[in-house]
N, C-alpha and C positions, 0 to 999 in steps of 0.2 A: 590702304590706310594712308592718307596724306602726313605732311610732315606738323602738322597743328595737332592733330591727333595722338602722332608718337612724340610730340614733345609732350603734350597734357600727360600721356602715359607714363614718360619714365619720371615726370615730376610728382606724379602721383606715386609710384613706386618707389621714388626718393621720401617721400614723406610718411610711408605706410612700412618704410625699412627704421627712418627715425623712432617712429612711434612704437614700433615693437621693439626697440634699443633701448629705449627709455622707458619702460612701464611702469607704472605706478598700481591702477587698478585693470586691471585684465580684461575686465567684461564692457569698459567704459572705451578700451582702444578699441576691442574687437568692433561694438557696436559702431564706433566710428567709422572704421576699415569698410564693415560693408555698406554705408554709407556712400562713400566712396567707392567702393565698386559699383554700388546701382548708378554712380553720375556716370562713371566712364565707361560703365556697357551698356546705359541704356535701360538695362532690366528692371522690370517692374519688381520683381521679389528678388531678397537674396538674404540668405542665410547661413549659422554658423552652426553645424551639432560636432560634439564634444564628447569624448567618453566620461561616462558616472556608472561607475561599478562595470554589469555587461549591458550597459545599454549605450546609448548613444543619444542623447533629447536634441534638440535646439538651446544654444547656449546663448547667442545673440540672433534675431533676426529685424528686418524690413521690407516690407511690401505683404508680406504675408497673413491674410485674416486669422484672428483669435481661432477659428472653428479651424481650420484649416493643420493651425498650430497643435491643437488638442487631439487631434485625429492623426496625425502623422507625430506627433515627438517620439512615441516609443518604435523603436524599429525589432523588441522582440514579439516573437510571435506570443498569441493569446493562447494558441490551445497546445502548446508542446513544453514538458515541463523538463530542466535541465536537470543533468544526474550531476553528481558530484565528478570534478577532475574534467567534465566532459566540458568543450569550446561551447561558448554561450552560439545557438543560432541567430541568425538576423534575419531582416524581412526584407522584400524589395531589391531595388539596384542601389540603392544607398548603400545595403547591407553587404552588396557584393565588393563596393572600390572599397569599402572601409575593412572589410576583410582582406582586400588584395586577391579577392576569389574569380578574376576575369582572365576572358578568353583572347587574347591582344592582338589575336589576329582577326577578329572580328572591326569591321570600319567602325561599329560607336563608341568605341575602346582605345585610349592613344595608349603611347607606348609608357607612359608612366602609372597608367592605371586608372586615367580617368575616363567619367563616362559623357558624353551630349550628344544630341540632336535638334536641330532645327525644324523638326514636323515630328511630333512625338504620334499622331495621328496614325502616319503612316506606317511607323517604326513598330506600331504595336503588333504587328505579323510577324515581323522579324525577330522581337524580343521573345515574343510567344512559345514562337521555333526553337529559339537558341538556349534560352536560359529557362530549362528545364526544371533544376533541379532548386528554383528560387518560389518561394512566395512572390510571387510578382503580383504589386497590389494595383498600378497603374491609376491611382487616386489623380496624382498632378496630371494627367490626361485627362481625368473623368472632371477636372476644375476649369478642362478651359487652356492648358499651360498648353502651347507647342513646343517651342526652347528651352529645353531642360540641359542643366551642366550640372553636374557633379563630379568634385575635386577634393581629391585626397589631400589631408593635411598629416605631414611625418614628421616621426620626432626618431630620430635615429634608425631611422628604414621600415619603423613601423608605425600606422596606418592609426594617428589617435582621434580623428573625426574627418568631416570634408567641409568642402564652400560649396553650397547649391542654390543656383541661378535659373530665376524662372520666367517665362516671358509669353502670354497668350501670342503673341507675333510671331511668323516666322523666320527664320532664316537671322538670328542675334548673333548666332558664334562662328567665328573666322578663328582656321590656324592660327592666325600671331595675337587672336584675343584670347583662345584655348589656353597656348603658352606661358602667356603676361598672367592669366587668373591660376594656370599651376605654378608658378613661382612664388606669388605670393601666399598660395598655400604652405609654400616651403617654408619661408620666412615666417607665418605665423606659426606654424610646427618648432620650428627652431625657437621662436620667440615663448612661447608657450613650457617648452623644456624648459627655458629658462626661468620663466615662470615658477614653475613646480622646483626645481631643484632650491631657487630662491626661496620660497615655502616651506620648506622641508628644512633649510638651513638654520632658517628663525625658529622650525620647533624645533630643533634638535638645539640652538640656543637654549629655548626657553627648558627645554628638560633638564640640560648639562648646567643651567641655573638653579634648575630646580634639585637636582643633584648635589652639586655642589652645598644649596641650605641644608638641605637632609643631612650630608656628611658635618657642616658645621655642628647642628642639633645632634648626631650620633657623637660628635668628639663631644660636646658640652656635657652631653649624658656622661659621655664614660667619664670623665672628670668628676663626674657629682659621683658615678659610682667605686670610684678609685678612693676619693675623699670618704664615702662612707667605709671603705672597707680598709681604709685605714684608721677610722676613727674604730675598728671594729679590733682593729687589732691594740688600737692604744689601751683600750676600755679591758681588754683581756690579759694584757700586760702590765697593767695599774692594778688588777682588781685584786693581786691579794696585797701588793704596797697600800693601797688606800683601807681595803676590808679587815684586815689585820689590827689597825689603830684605831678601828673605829669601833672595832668590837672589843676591845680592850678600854675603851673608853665606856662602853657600854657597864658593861662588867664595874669599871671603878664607879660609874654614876649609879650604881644599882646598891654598892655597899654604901656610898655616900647617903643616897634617899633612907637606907635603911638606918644608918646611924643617927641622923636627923630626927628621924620618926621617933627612935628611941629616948633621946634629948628631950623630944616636944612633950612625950607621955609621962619623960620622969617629972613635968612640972617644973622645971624652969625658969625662971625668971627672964630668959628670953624666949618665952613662948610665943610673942608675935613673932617676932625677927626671923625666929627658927621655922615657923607655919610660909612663910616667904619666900625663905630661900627653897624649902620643900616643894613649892610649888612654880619656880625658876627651874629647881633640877628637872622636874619632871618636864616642863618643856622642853630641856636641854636633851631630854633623855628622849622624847619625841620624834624632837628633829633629826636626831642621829639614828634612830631608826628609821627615820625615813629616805634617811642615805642610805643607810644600809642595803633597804631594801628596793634603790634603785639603782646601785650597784649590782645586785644582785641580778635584777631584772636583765640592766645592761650585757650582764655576765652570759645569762641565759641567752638575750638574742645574740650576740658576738658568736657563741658559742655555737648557734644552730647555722650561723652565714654557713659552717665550713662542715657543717654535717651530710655528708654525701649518700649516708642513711638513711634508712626510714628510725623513727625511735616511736618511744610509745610519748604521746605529749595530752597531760590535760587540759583540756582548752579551758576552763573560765580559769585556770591560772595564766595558759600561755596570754590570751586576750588580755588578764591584768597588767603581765609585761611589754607587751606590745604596746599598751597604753602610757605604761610609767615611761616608756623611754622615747614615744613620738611626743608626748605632751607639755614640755619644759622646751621646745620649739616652735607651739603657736600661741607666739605671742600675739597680745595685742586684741584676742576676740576671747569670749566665754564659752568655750566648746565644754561641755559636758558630757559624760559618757554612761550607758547603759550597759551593764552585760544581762543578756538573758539566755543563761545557761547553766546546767546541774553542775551541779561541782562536783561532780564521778565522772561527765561526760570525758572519755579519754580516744584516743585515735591514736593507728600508729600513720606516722607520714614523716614528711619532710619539714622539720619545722623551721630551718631556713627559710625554704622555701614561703613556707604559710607565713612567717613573720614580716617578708619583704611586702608581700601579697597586700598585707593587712595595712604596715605602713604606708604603701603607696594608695589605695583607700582613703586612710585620714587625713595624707596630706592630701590627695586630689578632693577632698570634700572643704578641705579645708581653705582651699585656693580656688576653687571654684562656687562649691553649692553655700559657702559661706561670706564668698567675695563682699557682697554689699549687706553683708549685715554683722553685728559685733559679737552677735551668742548664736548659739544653736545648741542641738541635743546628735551624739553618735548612737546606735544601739547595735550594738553585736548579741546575735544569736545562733543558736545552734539546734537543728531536731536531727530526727533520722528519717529518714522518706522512706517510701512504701518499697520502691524497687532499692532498696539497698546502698542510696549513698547519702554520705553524711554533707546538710547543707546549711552553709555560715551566711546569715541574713545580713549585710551590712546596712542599716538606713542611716536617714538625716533629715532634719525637717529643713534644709535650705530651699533657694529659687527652683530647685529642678534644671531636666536637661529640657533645652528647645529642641520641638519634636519633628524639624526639620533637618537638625545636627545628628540625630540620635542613636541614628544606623552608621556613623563616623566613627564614634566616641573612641574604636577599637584599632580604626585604622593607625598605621605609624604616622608619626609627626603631625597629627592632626589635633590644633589646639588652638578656644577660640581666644587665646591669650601668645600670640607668638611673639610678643616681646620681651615674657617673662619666664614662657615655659617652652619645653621642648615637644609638648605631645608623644612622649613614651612613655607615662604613665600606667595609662589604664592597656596600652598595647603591650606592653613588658610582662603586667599582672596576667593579662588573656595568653599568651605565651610559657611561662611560668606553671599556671595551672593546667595547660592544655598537654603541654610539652613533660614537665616533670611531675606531676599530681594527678595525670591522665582525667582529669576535669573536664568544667567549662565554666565558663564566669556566662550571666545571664542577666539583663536590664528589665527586672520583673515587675517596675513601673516607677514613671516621670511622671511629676506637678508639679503648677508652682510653691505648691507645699513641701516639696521633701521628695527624694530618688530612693527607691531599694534596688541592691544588687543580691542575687543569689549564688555563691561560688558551690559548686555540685560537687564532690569529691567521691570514688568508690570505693569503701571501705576494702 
């Protein structure tokens, strides 16, 4: 090799060291790299295969025909199928350096593991001979190739593809060009590590980001569930301070109507006035029942948060309460509500548990399958199904789920609203029934009409 030569060379090697130093897209330097090797050995073909999974394809190559490429990327065999645990087989001599499965005392073997010859022609006896125990397909002989090189490339002493050099001419490869093309196998090895561990860094980013939201979304959750359960404890700590005056108030407005009455009948002289105020008190008397009894309600769910019980609970009562006390919070739209259910139907369970269930239901209907509209209809029902478990019909005539989300709906954190919601909704309620009601919650059908959910419970 003259000195024009080994200077082209190591300035080539200077720039095939920059380039794997600096990588940006991997398959764009490789392609380059052997570019560059076919100027400075000459060679008509050269290529780069890569491990994916147990195979080995061509990752980049040049010189080598499309048919050529299709017939040679897989290096595993066709008719042996791998057992589980078991080392994937390989085909060829490709499959031996990339194994690191050579005999190095052999001359077409140097001492790093790589393989060439300058007359593959010839060589084909000797390979015959020696490498028994190889599918040896001898395709690149059967094309015409005589110089054949292949070169190990490592990433920490093991063997993650090669560089293969091909040349119908004889006599391409010399000791110190063998050398110069196993170095730079090292370097792309090295550069390549680099690579992958750089890849892995950015998803391991993007997860510990992704993490990181999740845990925000789990602390906002628990905040909202901290806030409820103490508005759960105020509401049970209130409830005989407020129920106590209100039902004393009851009581006085009930002698009051009755006094009234009696006044308007003895004829009067204020029998308009008196007819007026009669019919004030009774609205008065109304409204305080209508505290009453969403106190009451309030009473009732506070009361089941902390029931660690099963109790006997009748449901078109529980569903009235579950109602009275999500409903004075959607503001803003006309949600109206159905119960379709016997007023005997009773169940023993957990009716914490069912009241959380329920609530998180109307507010996700409410936040969702009502988003862009101002009214809609709820309807809760209840039967008994044939194999024995009691099922609560949630509908809604809103947009529906889109039926590309709709296998989601259940996953954690998954919400097509993340600026305003956490996506543990409907994941909480599938958890809840699955986990403490030994249930299932079930999406028994989407349209742009209205969503039914079926919650399965076993009596």
């Amino acid at each position: 090799m003259n000195n024009e030569q080994l200077l082209k060379r190591e300035q080539l090697a200077k720039q095939i060291c920059a380039q794997l130093n600096n990588f940006v897209d991997l398959k764009n330097i490789l392609s380059t790299i052997i570019s560059q090797l076919k100027e400075i050995t000459g060679c008509q073909a050269v290529s780069i295969r890569l491990q994916e999974n147990d195979d080995y394809p061509y990752f980049v190559s040049d010189g080598f025909s499309s048919s050529f490429i299709e017939k040679e990327n897989s290096l595993r065999p066709t008719n042996v199928i791998k057992l589980k645990n078991q080392k994937a087989q390989l085909d060829c001599l490709c499959g031996n350096v990339i194994r690191g499965e050579v005999d190095k005392s052999q001359t077409y073997y140097t001492k790093k593991g790589s393989y060439y010859t300058n007359g593959s022609t010839d060589a084909i006896n000797l390979l015959q001979k020696n490498e028994k125990n190889n599918n040896f397909r001898n395709f690149c002989n059967a094309c015409g190739y005589e110089s054949i090189g292949l070169f190990p490339i490592k990433a920490r002493e093991e063997n993650i593809g090669l560089i293969q050099l091909n040349d119908k001419r004889k006599n391409m490869f010399t000791n110190d060009l063998v050398e110069f093309i196993e170095m730079v196998g090292e370097q792309i090895g090295v550069a390549i590590e680099n690579a992958l561990l750089y890849e892995k860094l950015k998803e391991r980013n993007v997860e510990l980001q992704r993490t990181v939201d999740e845990l925000n979304n789990a602390h906002d959750h628990l905040l909202e569930a901290k806030k409820m359960s103490t508005l759960a404890d105020l509401v049970t700590g209130l409830n005989h301070e407020i129920s106590q005056p209100v039902t004393y108030a009851i009581g006085l407005l009930e002698n009051v109507i009755k006094s009234t009455k009696d006044l308007s009948n003895a004829g009067n002289s204020l029998h308009v006035e008196i007819n007026r105020l009669v019919s004030n008190e009774k609205e008065i008397y109304n409204n305080l029942n209508v505290v009453k009894n969403l106190i009451k309600s309030f009473r009732g769910i506070a009361f089941d948060q902390f029931q660690e019980t099963r109790h006997l609970i009748n449901l078109r009562n529980f569903f009235n309460d579950a109602i009275r006390v999500i409903k004075p919070s959607l503001k803003n739209k006309d949600i109206g509500f159905e119960i379709e259910c016997n007023e005997f139907a009773e169940i023993m369970s957990f009716g914490g548990v069912l009241s959380q269930v329920l609530i998180i239901f109307i507010r996700n209907a409410y936040n969702h399958a009502f988003k862009v509209k101002n009214s809609g209809i709820i309807k809760l029902g209840c039967s008994l199904s044939d194999d024995d478990f009691l099922e609560i019909r949630f509908s809604d005539n809103g947009c529906g789920i889109d039926e590309n989300i709709k296998h989601k709906i259940f996953e954690p954190f998954f919400t097509t609203d993340k600026k305003n919601h956490s996506g543990l909704g409907l994941y909480t309620a599938s958890n809840l029934v699955e986990n403490k009601l030994k249930g299932k919650i079930l999406l028994e059908k989407t349209s742009p009409t209205g969503t039914t959910f079926v919650i399965r419970i076993p009596l």
